[in-house]
Every structure is written in structure tokens, then in C-alpha cells.
Biopython code that builds the backbone (N, CA, C, O; Angstrom):
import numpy as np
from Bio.PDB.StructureBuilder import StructureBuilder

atoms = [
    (1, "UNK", "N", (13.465, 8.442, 5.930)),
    (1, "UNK", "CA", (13.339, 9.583, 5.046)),
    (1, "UNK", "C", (11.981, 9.582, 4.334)),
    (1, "UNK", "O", (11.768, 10.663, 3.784)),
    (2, "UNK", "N", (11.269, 8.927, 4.226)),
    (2, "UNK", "CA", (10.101, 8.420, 3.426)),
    (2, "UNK", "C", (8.633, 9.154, 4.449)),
    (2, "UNK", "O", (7.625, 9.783, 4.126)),
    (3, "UNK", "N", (9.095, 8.750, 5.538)),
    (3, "UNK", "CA", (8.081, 9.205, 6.604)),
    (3, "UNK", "C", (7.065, 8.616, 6.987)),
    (3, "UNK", "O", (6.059, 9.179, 7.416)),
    (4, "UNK", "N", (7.332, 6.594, 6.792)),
    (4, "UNK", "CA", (6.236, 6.128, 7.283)),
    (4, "UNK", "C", (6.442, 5.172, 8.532)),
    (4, "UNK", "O", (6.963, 4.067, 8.681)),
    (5, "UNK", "N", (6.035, 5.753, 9.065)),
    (5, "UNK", "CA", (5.901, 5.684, 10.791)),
    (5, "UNK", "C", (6.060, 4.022, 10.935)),
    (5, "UNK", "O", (7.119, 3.611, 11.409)),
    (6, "UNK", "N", (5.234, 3.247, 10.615)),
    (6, "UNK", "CA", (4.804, 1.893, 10.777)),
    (6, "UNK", "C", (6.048, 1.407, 10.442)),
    (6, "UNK", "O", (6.603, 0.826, 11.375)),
    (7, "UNK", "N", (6.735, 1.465, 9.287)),
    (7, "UNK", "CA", (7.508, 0.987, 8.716)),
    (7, "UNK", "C", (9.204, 1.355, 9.499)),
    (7, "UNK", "O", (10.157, 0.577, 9.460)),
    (8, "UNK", "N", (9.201, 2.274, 9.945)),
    (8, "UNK", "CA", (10.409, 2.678, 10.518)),
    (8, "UNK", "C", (10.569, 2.204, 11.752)),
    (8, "UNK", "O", (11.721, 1.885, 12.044)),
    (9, "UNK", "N", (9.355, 2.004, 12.936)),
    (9, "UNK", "CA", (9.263, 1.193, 13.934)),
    (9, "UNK", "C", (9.233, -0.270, 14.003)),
    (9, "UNK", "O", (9.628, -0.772, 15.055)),
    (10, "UNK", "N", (8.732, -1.234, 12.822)),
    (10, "UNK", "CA", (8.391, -2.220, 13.064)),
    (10, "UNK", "C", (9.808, -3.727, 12.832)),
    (10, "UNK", "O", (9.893, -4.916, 13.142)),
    (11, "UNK", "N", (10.754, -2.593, 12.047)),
    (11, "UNK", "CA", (12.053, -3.387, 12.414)),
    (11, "UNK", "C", (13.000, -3.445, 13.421)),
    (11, "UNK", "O", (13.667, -4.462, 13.608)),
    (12, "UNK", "N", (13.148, -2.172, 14.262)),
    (12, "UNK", "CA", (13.408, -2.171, 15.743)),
    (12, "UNK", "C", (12.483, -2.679, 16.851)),
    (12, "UNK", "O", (12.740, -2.432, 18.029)),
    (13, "UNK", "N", (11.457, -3.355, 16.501)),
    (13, "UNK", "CA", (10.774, -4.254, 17.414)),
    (13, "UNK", "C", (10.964, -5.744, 17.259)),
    (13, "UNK", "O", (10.915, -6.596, 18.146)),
    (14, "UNK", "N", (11.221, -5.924, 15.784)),
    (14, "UNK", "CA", (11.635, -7.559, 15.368)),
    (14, "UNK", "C", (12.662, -7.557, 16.149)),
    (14, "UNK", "O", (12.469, -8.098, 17.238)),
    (15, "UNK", "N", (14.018, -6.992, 15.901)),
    (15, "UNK", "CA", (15.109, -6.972, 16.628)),
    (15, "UNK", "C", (15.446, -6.868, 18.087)),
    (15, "UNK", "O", (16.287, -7.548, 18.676)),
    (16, "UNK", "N", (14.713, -5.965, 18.576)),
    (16, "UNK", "CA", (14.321, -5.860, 19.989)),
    (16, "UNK", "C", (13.583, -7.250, 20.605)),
    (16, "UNK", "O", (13.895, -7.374, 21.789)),
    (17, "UNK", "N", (12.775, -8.231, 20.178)),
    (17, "UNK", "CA", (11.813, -9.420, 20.566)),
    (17, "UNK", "C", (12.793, -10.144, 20.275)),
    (17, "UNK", "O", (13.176, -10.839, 21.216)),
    (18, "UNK", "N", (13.652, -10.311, 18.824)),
    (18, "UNK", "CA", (14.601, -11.326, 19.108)),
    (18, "UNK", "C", (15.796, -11.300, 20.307)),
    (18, "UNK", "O", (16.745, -12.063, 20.126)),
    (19, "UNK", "N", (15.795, -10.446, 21.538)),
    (19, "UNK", "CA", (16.519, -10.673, 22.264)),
    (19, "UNK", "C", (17.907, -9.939, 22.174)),
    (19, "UNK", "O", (18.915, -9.978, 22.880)),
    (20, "UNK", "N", (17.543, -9.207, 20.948)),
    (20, "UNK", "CA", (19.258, -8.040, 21.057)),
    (20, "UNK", "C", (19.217, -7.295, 22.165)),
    (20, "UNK", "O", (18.204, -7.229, 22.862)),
    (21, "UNK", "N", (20.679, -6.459, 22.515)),
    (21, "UNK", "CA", (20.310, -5.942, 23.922)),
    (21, "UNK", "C", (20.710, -4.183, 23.366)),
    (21, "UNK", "O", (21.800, -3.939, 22.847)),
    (22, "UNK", "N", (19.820, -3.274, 23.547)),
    (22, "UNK", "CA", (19.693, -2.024, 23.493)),
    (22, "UNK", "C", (20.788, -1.285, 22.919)),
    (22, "UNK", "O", (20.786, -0.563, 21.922)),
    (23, "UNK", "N", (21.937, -1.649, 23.888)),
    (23, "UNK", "CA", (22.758, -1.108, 23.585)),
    (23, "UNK", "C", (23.743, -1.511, 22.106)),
    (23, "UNK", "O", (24.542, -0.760, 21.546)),
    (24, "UNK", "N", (23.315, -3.179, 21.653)),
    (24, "UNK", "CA", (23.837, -3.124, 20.338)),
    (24, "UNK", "C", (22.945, -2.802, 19.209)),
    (24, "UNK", "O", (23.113, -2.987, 18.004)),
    (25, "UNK", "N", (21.730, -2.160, 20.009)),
    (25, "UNK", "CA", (20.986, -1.824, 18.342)),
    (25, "UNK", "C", (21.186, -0.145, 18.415)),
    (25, "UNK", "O", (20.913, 0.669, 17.533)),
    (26, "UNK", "N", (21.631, 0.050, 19.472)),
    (26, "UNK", "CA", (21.820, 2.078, 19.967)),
    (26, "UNK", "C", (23.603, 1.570, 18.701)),
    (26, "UNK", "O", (23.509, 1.865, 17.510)),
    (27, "UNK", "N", (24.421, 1.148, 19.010)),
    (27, "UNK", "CA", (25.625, 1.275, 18.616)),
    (27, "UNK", "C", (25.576, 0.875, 17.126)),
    (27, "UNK", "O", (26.312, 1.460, 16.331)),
    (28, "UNK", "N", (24.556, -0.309, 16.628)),
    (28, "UNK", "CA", (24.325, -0.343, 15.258)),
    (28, "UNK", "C", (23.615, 0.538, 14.202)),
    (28, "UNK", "O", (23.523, 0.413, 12.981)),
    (29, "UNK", "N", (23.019, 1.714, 15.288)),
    (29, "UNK", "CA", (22.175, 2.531, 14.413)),
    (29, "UNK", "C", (23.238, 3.878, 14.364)),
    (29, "UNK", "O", (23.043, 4.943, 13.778)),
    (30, "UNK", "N", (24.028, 3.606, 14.905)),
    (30, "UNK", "CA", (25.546, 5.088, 15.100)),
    (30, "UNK", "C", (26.417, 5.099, 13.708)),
    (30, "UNK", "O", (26.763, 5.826, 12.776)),
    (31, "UNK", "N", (26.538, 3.567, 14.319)),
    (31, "UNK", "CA", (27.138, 3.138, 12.393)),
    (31, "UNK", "C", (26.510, 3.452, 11.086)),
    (31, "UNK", "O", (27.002, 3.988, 10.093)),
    (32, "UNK", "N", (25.117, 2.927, 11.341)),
    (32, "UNK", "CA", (24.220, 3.175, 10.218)),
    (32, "UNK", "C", (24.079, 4.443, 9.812)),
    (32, "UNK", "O", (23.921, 4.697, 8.617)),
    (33, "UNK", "N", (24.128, 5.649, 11.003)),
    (33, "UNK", "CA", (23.751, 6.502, 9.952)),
    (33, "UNK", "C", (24.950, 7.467, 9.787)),
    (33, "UNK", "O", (24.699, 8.609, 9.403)),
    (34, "UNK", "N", (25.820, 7.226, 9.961)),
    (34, "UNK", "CA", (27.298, 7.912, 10.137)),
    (34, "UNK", "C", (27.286, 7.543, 8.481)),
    (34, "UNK", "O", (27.545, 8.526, 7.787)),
    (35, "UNK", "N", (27.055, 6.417, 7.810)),
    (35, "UNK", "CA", (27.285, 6.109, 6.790)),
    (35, "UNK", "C", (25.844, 5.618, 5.970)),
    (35, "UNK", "O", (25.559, 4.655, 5.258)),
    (36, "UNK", "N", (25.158, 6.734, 6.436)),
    (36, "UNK", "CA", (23.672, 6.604, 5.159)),
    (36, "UNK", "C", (24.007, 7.688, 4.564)),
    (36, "UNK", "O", (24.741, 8.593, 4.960)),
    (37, "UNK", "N", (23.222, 7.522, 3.218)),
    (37, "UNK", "CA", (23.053, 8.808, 2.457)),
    (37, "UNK", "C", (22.304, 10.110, 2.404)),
    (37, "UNK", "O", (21.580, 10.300, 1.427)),
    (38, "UNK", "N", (22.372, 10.834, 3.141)),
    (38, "UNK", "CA", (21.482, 12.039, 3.418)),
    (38, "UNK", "C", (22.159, 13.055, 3.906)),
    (38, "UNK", "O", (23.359, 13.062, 4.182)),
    (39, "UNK", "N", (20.983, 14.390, 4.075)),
    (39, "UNK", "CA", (21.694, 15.364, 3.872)),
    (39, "UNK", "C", (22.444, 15.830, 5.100)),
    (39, "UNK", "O", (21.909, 15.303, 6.075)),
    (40, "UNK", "N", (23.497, 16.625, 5.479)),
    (40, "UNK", "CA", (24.018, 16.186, 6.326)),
    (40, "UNK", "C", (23.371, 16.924, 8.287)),
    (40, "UNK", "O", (23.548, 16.662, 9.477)),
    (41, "UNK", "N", (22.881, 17.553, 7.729)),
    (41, "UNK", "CA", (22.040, 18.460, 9.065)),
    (41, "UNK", "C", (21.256, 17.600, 9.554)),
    (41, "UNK", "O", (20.802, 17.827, 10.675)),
    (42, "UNK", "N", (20.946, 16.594, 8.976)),
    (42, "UNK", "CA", (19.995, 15.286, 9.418)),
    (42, "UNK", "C", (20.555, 14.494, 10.003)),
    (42, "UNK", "O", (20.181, 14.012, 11.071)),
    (43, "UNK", "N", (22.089, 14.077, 9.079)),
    (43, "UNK", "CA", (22.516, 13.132, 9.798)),
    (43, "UNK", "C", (23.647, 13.263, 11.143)),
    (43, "UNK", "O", (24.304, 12.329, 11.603)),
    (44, "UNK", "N", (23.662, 14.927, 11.690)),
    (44, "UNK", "CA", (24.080, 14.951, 12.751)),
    (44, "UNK", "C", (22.967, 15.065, 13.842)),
    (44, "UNK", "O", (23.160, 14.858, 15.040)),
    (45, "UNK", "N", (21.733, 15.434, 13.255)),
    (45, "UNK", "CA", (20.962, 15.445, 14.535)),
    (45, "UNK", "C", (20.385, 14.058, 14.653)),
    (45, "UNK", "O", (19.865, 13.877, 15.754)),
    (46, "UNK", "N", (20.326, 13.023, 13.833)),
    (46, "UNK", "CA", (20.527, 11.338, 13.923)),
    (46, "UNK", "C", (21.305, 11.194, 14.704)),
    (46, "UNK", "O", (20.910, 10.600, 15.707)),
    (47, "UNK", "N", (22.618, 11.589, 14.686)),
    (47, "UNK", "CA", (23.926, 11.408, 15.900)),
    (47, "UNK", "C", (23.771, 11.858, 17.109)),
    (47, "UNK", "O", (24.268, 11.321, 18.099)),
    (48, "UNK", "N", (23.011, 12.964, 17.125)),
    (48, "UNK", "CA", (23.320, 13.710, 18.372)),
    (48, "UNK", "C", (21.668, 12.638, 19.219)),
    (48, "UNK", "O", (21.513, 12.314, 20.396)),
    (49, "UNK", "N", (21.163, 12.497, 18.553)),
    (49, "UNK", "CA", (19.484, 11.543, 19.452)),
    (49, "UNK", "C", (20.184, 10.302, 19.688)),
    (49, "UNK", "O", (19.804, 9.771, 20.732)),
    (50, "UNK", "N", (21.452, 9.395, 18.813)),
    (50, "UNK", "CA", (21.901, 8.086, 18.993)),
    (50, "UNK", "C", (22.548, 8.913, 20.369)),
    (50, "UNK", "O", (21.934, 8.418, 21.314)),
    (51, "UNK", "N", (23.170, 9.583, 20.720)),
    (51, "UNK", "CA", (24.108, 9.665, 21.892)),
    (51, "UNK", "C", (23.188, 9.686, 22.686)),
    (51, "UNK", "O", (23.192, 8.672, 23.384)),
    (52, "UNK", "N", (21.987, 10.723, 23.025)),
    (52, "UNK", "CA", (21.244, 11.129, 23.810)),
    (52, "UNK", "C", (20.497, 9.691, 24.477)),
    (52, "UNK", "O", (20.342, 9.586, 25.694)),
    (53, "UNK", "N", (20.084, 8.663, 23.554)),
    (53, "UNK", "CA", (19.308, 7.645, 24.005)),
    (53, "UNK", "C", (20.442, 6.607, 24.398)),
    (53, "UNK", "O", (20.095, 5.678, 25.127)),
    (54, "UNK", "N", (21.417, 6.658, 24.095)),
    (54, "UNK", "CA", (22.596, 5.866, 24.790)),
    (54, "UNK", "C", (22.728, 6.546, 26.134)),
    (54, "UNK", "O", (22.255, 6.202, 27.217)),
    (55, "UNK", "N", (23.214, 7.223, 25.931)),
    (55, "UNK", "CA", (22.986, 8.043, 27.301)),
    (55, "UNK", "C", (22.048, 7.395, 28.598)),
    (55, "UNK", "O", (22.374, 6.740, 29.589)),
    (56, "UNK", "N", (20.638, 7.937, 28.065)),
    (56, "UNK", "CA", (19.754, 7.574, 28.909)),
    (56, "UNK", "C", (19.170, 6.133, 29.235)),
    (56, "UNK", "O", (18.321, 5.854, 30.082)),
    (57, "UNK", "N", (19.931, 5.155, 28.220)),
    (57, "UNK", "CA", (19.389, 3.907, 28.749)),
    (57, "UNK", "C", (20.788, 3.509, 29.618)),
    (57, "UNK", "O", (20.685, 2.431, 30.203)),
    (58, "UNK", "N", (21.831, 4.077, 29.758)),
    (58, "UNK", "CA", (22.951, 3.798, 30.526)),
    (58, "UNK", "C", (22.417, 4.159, 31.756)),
    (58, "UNK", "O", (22.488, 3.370, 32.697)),
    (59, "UNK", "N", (21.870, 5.291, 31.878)),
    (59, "UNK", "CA", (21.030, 5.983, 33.063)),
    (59, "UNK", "C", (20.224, 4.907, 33.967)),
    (59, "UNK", "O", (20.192, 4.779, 35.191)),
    (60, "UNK", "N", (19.592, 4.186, 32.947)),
    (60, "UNK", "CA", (18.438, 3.063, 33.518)),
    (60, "UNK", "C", (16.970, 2.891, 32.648)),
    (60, "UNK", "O", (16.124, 2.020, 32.846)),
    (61, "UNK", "N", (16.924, 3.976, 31.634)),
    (61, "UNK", "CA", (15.435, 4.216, 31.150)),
    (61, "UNK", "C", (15.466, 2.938, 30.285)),
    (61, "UNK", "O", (16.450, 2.355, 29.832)),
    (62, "UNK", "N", (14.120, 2.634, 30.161)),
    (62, "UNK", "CA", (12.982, 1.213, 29.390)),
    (62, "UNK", "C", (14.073, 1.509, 27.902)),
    (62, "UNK", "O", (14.201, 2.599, 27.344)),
    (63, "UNK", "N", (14.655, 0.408, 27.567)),
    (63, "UNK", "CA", (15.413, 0.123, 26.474)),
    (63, "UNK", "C", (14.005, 0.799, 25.045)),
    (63, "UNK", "O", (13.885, 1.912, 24.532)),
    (64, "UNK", "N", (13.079, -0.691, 24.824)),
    (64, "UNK", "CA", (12.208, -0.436, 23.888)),
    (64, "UNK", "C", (11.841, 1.293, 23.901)),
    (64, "UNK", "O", (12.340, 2.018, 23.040)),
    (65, "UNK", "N", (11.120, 1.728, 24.737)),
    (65, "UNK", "CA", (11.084, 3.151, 25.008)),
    (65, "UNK", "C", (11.721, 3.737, 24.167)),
    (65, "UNK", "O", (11.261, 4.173, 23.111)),
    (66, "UNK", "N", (12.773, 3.808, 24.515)),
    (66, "UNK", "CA", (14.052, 4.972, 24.133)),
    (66, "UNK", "C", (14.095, 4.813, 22.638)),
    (66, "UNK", "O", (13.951, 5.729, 21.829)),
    (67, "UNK", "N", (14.338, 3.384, 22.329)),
    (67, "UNK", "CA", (14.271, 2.963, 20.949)),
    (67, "UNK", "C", (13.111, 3.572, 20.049)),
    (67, "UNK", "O", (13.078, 3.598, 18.819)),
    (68, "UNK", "N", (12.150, 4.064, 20.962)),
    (68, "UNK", "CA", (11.068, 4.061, 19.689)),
    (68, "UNK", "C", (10.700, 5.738, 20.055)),
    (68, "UNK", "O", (9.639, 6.226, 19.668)),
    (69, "UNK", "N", (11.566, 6.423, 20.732)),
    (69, "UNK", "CA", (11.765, 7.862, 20.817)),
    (69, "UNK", "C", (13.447, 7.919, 20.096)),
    (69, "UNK", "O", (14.046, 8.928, 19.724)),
    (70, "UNK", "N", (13.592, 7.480, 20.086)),
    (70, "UNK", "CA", (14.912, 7.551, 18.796)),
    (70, "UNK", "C", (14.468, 7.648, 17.552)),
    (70, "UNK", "O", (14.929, 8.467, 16.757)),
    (71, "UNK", "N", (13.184, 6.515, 17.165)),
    (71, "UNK", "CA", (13.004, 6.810, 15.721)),
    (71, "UNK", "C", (12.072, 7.615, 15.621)),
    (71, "UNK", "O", (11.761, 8.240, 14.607)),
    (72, "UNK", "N", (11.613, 7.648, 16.573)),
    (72, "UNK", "CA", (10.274, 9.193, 16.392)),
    (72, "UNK", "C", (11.194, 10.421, 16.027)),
    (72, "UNK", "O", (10.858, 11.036, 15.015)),
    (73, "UNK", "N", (12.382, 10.894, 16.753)),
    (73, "UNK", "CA", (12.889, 11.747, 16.559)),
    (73, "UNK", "C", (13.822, 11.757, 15.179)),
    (73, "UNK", "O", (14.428, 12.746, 14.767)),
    (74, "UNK", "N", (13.812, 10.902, 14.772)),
    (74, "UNK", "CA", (14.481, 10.329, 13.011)),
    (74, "UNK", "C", (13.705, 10.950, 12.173)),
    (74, "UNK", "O", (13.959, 11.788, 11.307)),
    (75, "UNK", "N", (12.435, 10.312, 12.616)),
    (75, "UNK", "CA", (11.586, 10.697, 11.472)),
    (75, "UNK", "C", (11.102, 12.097, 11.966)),
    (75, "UNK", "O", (10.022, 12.180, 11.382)),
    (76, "UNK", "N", (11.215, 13.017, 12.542)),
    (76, "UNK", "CA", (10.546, 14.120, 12.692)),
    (76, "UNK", "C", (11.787, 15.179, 12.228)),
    (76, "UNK", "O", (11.657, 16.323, 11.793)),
    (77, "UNK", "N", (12.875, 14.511, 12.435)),
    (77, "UNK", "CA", (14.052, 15.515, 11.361)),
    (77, "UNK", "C", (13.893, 15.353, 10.295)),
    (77, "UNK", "O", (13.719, 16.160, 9.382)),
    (78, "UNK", "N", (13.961, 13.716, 10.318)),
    (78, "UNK", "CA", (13.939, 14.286, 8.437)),
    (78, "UNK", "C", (12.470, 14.401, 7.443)),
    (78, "UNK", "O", (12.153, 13.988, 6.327)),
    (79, "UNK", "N", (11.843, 15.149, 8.454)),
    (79, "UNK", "CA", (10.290, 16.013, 8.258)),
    (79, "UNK", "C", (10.411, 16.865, 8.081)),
    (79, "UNK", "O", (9.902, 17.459, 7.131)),
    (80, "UNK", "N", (11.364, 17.476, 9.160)),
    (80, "UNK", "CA", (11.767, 19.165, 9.140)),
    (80, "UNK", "C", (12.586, 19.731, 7.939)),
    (80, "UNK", "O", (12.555, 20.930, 7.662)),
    (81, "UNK", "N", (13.389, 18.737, 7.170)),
    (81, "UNK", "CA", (14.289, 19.065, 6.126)),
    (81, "UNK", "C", (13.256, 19.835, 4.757)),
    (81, "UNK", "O", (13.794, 20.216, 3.717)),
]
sb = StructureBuilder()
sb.init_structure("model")
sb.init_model(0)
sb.init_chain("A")
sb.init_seg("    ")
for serial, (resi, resn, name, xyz) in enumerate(atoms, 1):
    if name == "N":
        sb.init_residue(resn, " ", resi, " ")
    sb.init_atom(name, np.array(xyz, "f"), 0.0, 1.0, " ", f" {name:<3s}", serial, name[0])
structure = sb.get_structure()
């Protein structure tokens, strides 16, 4: 919500290098924002990009990738608000 880029990417890369696997940081970020505080037009289009990149790494696409077009698209909603 803040809108700084560096900062919103650089903890899904710690997590990602320590060896988590995609799909439990796609399913931990479903949780997370099902139950963050914000407004709520944000936090369904948060939901609807967690499905979309679950989706597509089920497909086969580059885990990190997806991950860091997930939070691009985080932060560009809650830009638009």
C-alpha cells in the first residue's frame, strides 16, 4: 500500500532463495490478504492475481517470475485506488 517497489519485492526473494516452493508462498499470500486491512476492491483484485499466478505456475511458468508479477500487480492496484 505504501508503493515502494524495492521493499515489496525484496521479501519474496528472501523467501523464494530460502528454498520455499511457489506454491506455499502463492497459498500464503491468499491467506494474507483475505485477512489484511484494506479497502476492499483491492483486496479482491489481490485475490483474483493470487489465483491467476497459481494458475499459471501449475501450468509450468518460472515460479520467481510469476512471484514478482504478482507483486507488481499488488502494487499497481493499490496505485489505482
Amino acid at each position: 500500500m505504501k508503493q515502494d517497489w524495492e521493499a515489496a519485492f525484496k521479501p519474496v526473494h528472501e523467501i523464494w532463495k530460502q528454498g520455499y516452493s511457489t506454491t506455499d508462498i502463492i497459498t500464503t499470500f491468499a491467506r494474507v490478504v483475505k485477512n489484511f486491512e484494506c479497502p476492499e476492491n483491492i483486496k479482491l483484485e489481490w485475490l483474483k492475481e493470487v489465483g491467476l499466478v497459481h494458475m499459471r505456475v501449475n501450468a509450468g511458468a518460472h515460479g520467481l517470475l510469476q512471484l514478482d508479477a504478482m507483486v507488481s500487480k499488488f502494487l499497481m492496484a493499490a496505485k489505482a485506488q
